[in-house]
C-alpha positions in Angstrom: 0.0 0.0 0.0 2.7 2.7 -0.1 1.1 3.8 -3.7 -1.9 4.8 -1.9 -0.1 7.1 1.2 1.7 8.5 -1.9 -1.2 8.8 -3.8 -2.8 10.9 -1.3 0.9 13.0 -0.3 0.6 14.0 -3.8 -3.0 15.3 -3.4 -2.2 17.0 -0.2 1.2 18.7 -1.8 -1.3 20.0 -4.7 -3.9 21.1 -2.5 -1.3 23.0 -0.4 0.0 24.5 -3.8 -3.5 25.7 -5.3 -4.3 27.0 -1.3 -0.9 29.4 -1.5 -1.8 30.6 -5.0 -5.5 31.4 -4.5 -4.8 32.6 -0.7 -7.7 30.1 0.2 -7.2 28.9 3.7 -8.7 25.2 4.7 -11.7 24.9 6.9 -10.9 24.1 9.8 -7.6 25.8 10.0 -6.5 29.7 11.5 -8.1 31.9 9.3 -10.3 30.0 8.2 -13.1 31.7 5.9 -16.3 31.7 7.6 -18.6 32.8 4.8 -18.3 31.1 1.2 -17.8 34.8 0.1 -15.1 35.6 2.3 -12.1 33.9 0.5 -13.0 35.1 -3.1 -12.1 38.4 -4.3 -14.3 41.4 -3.5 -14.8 42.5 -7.2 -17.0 39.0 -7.7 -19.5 40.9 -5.0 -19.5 44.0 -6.6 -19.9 42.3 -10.1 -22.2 40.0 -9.1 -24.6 42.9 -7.2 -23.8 45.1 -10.3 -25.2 42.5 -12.7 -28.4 41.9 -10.3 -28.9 46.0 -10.8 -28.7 45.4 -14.9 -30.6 42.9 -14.9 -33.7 43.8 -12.5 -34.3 47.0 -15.5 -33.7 44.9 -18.0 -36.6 42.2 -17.9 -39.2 45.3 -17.9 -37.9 46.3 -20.8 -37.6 43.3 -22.8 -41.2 42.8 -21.0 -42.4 46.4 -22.8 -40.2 45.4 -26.0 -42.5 42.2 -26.2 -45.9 44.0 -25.7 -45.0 46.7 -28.4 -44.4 43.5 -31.1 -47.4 41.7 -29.9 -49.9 44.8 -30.2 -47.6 45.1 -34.0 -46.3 48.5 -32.8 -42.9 46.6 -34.1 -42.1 44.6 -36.4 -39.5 42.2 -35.2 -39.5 40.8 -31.7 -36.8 41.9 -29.5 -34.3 38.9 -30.1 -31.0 40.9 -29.1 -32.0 42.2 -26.2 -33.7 39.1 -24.7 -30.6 37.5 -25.7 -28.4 40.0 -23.7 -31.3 39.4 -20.5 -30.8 35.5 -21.1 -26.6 35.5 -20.6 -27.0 37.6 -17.7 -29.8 35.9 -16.3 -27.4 32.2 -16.9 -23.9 34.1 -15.5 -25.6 35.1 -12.2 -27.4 31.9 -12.3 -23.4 30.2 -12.1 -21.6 32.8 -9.6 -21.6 32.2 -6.0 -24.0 34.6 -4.2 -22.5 35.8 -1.0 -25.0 37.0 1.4 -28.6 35.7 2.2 -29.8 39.1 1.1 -28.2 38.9 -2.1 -30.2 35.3 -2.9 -33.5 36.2 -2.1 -32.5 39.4 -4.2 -31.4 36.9 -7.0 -33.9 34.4 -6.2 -36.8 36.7 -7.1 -35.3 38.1 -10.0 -35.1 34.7 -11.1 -38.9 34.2 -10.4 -39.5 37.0 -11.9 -37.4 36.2 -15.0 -38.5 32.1 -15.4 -42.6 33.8 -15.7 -42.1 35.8 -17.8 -39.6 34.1 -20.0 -42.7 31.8 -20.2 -45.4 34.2 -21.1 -43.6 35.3 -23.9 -42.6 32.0 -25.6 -46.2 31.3 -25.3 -47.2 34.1 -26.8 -44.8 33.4 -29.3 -46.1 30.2 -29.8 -49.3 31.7 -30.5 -48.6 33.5 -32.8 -46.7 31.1 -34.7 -49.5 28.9 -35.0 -51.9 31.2 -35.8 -53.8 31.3 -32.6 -53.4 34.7 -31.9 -53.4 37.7 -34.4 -51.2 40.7 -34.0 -53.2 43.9 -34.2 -51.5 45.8 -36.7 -50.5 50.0 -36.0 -50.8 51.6 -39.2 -47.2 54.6 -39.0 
């Protein structure tokens, strides 16, 4: 059995390594993060609070976007900027939220987002198979 002891020396001598090069300390050991925030840099926070502010705007206008191609007042549904909402929406969905405050914040956004993401594919739908009819605004 001395390949497994090395085995796990190895593993130990490369967790050691990526701890000194993130400036991660172990739980359990002196200084010690205590929040799952606490060890990653501060600029994730910020980012991660500045993309909950971009967003929250965002979804009513893609929502009033939506409403002005479904009464016909445009032409072409609002594929750019829905696309923008959806990469934001999917990068906050994969960063680490740091404070309780900051997931229900994210949490209802995500609510928020997921219904109407729905509505409008179903209206979409809808109108794609002839269900519904636009109401055309004659310029």
């Amino acid at each position: 059995m001395p390949n497994d002891s090395d085995a796990w020396r190895r593993f130990r001598q490369r967790e050691d390594k990526r701890e000194e090069e993130g400036g991660l300390a172990k739980p359990g050991k002196p200084g010690a993060s205590r929040s799952p925030m606490e060890g990653l840099p501060k600029d994730d926070t910020a980012r991660f609070q500045q993309l909950l502010d971009q967003a929250d705007p965002m979804i009513e206008q893609v929502g009033n976007l939506y409403a002005q191609f479904f009464s016909g007042a445009e032409k072409r549904a609002p594929i750019e900027k829905r696309a923008q909402l959806d990469h934001i929406m999917d990068v906050l969905f994969n960063m680490p939220k740091a404070t309780p405050a900051q997931k229900f914040r994210y949490g209802s956004l995500q609510n928020r987002y997921i219904v109407n993401r729905d509505k409008w594919d179903k209206t979409l739908k809808a109108l794609e198979d002839g269900k519904r009819k636009r109401t055309t605004v004659k310029h």
